[in-house]
C-alpha positions as CSV (number, residue, x, y, z in Angstrom):
1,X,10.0,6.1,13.9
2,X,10.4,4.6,11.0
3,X,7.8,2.3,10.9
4,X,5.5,5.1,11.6
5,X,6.9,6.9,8.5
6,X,5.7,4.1,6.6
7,X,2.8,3.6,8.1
8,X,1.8,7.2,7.3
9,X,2.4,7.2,3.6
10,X,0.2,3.8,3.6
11,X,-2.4,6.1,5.1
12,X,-1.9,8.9,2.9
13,X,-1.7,6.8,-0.4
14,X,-5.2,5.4,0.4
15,X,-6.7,8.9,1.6
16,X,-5.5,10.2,-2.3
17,X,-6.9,6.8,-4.2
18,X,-10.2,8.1,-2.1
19,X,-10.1,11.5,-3.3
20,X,-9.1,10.2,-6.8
21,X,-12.4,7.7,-6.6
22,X,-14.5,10.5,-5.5
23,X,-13.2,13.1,-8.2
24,X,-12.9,11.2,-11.1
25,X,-16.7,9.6,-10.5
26,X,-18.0,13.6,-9.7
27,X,-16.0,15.5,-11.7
28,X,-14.8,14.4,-14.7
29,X,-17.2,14.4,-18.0
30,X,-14.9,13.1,-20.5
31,X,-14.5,9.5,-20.7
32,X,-11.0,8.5,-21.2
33,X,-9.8,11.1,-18.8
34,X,-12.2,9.6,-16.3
35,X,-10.9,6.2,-16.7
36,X,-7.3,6.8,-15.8
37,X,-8.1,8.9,-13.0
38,X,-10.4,6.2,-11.6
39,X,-6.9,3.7,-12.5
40,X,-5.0,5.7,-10.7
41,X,-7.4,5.9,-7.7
42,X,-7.9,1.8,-7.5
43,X,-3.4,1.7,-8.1
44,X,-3.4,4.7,-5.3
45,X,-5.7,2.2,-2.8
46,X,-4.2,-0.9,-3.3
47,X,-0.7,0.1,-2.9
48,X,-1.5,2.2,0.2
49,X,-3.4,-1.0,1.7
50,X,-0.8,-3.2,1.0
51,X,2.3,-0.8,3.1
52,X,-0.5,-1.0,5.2
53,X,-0.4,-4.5,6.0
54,X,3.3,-4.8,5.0
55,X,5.1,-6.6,7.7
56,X,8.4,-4.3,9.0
57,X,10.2,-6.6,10.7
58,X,11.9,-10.0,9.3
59,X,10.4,-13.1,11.2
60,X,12.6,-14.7,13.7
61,X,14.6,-17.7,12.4
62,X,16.7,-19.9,14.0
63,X,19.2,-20.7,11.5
64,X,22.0,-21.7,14.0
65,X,20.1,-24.6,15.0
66,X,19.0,-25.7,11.2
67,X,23.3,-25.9,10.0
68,X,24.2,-27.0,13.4
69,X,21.9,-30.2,14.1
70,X,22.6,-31.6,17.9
71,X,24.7,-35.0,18.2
């Protein structure tokens, strides 16, 4: 459930760098405003892609068999 959690806010991240995107390009007039909305979109988008494609579980290592080499 967990993982799902994560996933979610992934989702949800990139859904408000969207909105951001959209707002700051439609709505916003002034300049500097306008570009740290449109910042805060692209920072919004790349962190929700990237718990996106975040891996959750640790890959599989066989460490008994790298300290324990067989006679």
């Amino acid at each position: 459930m967990a993982a799902l959690k994560i996933r979610l806010f992934g989702l949800a991240l990139m859904a408000l760098g969207g909105f951001l995107f959209v707002w700051s390009v439609r709505d916003i007039t002034s300049e500097w405003p306008q570009i740290f909305v449109g910042l805060g979109s692209v920072f919004c988008l790349s962190m929700g892609f990237g718990i996106l494609i975040m891996p959750l579980e640790a890959p599989p290592t066989s460490s008994d068999t790298k300290s324990n080499p067989p006679a």
